[in-house]
N, CA, C and O atoms as a GROMACS GRO file, in nm:
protein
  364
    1UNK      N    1  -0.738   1.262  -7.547
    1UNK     CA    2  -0.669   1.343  -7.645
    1UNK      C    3  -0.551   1.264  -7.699
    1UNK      O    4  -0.475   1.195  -7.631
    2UNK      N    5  -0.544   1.286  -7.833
    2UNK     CA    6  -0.373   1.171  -7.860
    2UNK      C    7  -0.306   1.273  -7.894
    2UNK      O    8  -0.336   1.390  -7.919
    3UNK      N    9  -0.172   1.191  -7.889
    3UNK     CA   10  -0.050   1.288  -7.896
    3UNK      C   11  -0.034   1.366  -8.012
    3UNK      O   12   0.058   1.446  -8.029
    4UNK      N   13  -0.145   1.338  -8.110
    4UNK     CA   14  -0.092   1.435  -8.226
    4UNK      C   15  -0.162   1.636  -8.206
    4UNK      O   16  -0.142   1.741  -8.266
    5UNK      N   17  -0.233   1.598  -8.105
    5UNK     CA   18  -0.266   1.740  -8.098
    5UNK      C   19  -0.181   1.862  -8.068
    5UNK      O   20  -0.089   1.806  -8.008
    6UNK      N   21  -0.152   1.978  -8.070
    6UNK     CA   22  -0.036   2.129  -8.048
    6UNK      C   23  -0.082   2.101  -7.952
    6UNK      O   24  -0.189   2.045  -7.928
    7UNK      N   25   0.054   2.165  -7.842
    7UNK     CA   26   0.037   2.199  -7.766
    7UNK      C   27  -0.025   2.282  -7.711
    7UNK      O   28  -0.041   2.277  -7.589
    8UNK      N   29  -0.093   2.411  -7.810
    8UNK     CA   30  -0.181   2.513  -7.756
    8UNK      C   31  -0.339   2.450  -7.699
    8UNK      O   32  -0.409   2.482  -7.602
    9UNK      N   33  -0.356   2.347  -7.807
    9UNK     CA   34  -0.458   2.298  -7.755
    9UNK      C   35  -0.445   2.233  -7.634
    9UNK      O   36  -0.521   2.254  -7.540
   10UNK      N   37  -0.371   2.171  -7.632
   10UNK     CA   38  -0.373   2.063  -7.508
   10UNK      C   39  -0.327   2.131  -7.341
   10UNK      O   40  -0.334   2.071  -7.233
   11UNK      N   41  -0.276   2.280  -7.366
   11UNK     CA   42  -0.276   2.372  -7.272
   11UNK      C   43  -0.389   2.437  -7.250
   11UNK      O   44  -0.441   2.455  -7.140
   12UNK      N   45  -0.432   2.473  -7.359
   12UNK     CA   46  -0.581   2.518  -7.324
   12UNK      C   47  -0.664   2.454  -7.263
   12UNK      O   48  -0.718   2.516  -7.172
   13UNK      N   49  -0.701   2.336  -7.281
   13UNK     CA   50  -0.778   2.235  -7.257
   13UNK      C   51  -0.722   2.195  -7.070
   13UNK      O   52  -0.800   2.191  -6.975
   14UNK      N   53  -0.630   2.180  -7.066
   14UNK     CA   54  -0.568   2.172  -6.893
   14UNK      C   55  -0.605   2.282  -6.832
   14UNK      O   56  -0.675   2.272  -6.731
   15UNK      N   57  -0.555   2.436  -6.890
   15UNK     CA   58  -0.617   2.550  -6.791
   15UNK      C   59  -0.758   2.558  -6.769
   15UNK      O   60  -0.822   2.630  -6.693
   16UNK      N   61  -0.804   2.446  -6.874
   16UNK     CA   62  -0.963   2.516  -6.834
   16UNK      C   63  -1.016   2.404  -6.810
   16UNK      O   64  -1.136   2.403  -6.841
   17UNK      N   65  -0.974   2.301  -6.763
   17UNK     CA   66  -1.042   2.169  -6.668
   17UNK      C   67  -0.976   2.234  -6.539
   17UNK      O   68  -1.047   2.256  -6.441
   18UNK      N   69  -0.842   2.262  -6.540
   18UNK     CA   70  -0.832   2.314  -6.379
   18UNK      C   71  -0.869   2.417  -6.359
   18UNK      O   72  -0.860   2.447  -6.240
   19UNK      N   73  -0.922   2.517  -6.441
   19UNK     CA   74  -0.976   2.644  -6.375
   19UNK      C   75  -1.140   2.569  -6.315
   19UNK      O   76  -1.176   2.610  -6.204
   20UNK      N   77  -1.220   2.478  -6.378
   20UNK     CA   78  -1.357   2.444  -6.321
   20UNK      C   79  -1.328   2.366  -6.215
   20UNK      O   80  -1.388   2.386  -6.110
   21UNK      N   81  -1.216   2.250  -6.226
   21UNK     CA   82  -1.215   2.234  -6.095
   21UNK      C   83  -1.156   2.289  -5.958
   21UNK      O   84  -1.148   2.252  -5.841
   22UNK      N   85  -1.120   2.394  -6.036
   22UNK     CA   86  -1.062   2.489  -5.887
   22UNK      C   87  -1.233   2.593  -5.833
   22UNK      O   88  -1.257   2.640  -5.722
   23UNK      N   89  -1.308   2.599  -5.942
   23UNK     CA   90  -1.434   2.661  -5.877
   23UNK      C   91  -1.553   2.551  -5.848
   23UNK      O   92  -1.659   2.568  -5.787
   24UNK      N   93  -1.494   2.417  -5.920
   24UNK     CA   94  -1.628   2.366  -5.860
   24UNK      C   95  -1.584   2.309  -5.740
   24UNK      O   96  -1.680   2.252  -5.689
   25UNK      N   97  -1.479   2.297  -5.670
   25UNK     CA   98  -1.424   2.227  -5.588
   25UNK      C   99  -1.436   2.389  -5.422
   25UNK      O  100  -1.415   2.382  -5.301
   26UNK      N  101  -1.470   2.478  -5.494
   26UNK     CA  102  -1.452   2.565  -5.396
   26UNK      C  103  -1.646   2.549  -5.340
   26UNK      O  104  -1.707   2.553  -5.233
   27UNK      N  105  -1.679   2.531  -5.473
   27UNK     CA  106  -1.834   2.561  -5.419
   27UNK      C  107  -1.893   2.445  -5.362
   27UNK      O  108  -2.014   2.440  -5.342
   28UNK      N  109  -1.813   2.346  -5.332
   28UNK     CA  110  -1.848   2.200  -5.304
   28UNK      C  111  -1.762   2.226  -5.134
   28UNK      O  112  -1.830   2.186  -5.039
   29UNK      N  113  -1.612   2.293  -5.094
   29UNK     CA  114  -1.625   2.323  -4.978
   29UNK      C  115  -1.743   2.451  -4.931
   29UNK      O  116  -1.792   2.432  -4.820
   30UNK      N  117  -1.783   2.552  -4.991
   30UNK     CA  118  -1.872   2.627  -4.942
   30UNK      C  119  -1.992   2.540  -4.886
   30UNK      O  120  -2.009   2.534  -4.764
   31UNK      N  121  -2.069   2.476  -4.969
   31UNK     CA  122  -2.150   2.412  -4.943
   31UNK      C  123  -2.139   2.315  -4.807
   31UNK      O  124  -2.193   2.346  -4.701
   32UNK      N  125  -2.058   2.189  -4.827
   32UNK     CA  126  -2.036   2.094  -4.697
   32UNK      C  127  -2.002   2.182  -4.590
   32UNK      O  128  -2.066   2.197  -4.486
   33UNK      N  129  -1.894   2.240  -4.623
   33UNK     CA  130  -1.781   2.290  -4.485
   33UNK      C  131  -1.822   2.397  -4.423
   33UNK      O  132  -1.813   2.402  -4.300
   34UNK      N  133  -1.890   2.531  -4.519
   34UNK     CA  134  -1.945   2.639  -4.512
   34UNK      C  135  -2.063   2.656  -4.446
   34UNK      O  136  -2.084   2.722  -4.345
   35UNK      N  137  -2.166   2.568  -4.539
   35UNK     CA  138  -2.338   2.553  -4.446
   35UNK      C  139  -2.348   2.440  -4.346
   35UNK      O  140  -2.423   2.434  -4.249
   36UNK      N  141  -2.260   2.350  -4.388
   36UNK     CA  142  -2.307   2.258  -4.284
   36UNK      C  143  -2.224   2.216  -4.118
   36UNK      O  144  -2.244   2.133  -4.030
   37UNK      N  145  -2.123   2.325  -4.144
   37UNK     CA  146  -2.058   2.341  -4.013
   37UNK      C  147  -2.050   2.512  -3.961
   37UNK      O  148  -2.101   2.557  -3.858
   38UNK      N  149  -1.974   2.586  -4.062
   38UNK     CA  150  -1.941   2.722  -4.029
   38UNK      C  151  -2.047   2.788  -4.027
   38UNK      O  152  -2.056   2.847  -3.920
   39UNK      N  153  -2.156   2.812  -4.112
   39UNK     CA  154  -2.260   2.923  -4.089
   39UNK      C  155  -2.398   2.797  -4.055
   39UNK      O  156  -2.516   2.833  -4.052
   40UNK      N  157  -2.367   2.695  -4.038
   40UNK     CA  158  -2.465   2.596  -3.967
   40UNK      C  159  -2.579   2.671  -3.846
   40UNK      O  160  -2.702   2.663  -3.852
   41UNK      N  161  -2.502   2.740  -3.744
   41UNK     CA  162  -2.585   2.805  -3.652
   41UNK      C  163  -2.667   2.929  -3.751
   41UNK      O  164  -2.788   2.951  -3.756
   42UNK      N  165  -2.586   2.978  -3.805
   42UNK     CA  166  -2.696   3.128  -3.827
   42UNK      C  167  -2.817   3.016  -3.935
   42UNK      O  168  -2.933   3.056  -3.934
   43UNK      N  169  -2.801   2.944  -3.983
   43UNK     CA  170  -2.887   2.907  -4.123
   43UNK      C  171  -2.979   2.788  -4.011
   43UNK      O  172  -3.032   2.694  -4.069
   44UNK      N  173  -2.992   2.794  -3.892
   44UNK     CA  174  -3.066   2.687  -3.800
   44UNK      C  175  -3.196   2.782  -3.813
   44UNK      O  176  -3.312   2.742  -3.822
   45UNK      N  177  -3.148   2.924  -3.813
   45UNK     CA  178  -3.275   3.009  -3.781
   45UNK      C  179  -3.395   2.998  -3.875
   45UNK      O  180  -3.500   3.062  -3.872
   46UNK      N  181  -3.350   2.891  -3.971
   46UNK     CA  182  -3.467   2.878  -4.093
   46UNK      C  183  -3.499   2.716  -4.078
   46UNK      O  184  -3.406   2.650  -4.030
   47UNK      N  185  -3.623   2.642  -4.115
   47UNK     CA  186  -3.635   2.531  -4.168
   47UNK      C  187  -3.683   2.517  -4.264
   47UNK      O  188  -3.763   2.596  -4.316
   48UNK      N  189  -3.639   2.400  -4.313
   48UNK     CA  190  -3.713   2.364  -4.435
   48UNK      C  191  -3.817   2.283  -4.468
   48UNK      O  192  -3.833   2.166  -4.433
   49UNK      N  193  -3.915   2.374  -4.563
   49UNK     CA  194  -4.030   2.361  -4.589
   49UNK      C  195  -4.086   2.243  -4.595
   49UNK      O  196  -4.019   2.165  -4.662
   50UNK      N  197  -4.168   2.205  -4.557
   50UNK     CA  198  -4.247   2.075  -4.540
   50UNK      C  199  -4.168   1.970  -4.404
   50UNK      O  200  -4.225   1.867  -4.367
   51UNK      N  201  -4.054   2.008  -4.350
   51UNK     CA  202  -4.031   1.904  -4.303
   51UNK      C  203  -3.950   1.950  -4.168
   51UNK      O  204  -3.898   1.863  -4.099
   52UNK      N  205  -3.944   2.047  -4.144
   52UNK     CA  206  -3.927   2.108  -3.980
   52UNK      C  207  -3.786   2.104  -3.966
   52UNK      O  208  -3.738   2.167  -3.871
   53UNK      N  209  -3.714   2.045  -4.040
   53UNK     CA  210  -3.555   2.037  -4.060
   53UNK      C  211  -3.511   2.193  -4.020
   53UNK      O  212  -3.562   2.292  -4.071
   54UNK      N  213  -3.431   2.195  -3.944
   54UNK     CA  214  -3.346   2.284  -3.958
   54UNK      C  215  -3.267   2.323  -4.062
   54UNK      O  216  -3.262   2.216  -4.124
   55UNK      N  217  -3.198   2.404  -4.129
   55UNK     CA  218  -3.121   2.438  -4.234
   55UNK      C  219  -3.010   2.393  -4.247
   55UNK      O  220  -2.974   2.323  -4.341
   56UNK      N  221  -2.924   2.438  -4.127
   56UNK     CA  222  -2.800   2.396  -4.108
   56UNK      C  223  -2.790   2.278  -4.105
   56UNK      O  224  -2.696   2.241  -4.176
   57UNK      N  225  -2.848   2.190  -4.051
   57UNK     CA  226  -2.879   2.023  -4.026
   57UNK      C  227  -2.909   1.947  -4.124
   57UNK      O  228  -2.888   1.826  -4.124
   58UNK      N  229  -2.964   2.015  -4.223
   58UNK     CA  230  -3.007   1.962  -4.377
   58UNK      C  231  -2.855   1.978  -4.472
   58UNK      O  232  -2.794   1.892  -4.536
   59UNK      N  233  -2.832   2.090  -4.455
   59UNK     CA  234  -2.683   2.095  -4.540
   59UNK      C  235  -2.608   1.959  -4.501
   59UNK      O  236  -2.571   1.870  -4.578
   60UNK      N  237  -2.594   1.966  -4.344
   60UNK     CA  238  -2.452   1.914  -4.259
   60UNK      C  239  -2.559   1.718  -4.317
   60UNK      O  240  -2.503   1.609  -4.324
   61UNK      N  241  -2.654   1.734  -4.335
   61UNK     CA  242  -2.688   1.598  -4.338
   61UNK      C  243  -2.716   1.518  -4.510
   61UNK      O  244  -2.667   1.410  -4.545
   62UNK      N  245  -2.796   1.599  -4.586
   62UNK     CA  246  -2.813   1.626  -4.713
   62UNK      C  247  -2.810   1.672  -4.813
   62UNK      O  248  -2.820   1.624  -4.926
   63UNK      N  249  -2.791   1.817  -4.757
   63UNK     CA  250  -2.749   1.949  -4.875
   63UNK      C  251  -2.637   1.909  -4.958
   63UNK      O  252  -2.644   1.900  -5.080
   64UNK      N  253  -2.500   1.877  -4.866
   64UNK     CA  254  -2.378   1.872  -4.956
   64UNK      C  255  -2.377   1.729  -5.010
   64UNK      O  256  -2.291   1.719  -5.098
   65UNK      N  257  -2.449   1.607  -4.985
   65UNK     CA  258  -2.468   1.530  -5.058
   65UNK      C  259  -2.542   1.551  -5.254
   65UNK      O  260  -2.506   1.508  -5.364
   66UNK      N  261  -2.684   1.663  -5.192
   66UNK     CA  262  -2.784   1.660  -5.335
   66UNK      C  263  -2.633   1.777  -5.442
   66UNK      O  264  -2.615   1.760  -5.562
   67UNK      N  265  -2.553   1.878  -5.360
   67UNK     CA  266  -2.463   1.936  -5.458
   67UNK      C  267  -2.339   1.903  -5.469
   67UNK      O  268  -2.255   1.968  -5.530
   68UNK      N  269  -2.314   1.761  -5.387
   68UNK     CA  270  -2.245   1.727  -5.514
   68UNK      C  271  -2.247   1.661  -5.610
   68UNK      O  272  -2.165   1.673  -5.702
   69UNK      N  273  -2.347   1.573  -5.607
   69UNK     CA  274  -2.440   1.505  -5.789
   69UNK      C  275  -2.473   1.652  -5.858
   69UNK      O  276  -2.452   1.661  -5.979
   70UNK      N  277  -2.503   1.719  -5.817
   70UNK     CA  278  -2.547   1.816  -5.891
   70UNK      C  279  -2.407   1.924  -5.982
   70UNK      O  280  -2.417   1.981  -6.091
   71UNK      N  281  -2.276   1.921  -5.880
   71UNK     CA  282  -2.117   1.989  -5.916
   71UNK      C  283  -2.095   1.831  -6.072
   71UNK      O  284  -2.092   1.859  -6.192
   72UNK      N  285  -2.088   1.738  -6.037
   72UNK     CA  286  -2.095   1.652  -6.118
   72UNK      C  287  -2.161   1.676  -6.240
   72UNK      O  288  -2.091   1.694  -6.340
   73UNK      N  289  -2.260   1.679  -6.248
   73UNK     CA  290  -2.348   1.727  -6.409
   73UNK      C  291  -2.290   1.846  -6.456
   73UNK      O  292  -2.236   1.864  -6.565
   74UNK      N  293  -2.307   1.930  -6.359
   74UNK     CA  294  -2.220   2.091  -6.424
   74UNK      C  295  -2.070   2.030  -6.477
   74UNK      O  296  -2.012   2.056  -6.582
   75UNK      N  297  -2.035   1.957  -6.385
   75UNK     CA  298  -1.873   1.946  -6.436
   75UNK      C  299  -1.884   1.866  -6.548
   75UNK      O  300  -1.792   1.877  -6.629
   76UNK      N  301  -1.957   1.801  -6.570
   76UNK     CA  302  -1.983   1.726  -6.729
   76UNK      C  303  -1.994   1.796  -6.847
   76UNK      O  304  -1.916   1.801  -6.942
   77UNK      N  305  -2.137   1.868  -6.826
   77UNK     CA  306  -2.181   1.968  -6.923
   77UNK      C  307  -2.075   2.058  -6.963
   77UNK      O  308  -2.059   2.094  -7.080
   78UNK      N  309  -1.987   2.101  -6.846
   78UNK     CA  310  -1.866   2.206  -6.932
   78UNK      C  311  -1.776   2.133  -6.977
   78UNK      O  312  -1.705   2.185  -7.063
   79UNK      N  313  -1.757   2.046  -6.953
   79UNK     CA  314  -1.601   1.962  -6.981
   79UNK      C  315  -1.657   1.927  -7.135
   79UNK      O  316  -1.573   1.939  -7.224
   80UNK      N  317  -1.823   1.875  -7.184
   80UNK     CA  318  -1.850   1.866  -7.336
   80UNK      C  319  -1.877   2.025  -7.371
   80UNK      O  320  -1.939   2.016  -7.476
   81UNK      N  321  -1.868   2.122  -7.350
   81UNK     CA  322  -1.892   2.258  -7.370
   81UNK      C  323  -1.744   2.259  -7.412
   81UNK      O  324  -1.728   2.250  -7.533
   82UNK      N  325  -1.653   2.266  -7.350
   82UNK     CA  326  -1.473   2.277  -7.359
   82UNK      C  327  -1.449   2.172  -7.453
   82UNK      O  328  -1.437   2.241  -7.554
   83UNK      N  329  -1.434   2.057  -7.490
   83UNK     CA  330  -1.460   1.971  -7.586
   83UNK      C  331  -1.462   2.004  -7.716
   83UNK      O  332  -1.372   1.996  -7.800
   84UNK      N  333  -1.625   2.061  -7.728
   84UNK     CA  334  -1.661   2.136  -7.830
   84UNK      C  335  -1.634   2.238  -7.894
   84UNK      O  336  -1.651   2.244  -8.015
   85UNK      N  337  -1.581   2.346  -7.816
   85UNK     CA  338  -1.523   2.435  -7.836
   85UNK      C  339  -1.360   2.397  -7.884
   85UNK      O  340  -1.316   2.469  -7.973
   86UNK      N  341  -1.300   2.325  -7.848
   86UNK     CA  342  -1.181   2.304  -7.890
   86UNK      C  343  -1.179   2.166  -7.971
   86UNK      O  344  -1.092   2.078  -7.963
   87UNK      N  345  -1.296   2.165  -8.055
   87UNK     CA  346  -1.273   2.069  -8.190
   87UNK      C  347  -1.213   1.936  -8.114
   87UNK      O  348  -1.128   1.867  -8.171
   88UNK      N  349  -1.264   1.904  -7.975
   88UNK     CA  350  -1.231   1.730  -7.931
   88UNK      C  351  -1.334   1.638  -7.921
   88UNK      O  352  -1.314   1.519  -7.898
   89UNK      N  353  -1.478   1.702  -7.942
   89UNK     CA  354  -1.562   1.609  -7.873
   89UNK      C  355  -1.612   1.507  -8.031
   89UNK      O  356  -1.644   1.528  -8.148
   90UNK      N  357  -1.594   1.399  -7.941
   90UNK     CA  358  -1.600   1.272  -8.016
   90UNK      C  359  -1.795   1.232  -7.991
   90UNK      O  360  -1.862   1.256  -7.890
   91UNK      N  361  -1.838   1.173  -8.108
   91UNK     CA  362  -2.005   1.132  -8.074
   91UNK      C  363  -1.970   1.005  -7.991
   91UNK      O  364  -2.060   0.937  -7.942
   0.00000   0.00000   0.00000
């Protein structure tokens, strides 16, 4: 952003990169911290399909790896969604 933009914009644009990363950052501890330690035991009671994995063991080993490439794309896609919406996004 250069300095010639109002400040409304450039406030807008801050509350709403930190409002996504205050939710994608929560669903990224749910995920690691949540499945793959705290509710790790109750989610053992399932495996996963094709491969005998336990649940909890898949989170704590791979789960929070595949979401967070996956928090990444979302956090892209909105940040050019927010962009767009506020007349910044450059081709």
């Amino acid at each position: 952003m250069s300095k010639s933009l109002d400040d409304g914009v450039r406030r807008a644009y801050w509350r709403a990169n930190l409002r996504y990363l205050a939710v994608l950052l929560a669903v990224w501890w749910l995920v690691s911290y949540g499945c793959g330690l705290v509710f790790a035991p109750w989610l053992n009671q399932w495996k996963l399909p094709g491969t005998g994995f336990k649940l909890g063991f898949w989170f704590a080993q791979q789960g929070s790896i595949y979401a967070f490439v996956v928090l990444i794309a979302v956090y892209v896609v909105l940040m050019a969604r927010l962009e767009r919406r506020l007349g910044l996004y450059e081709e």
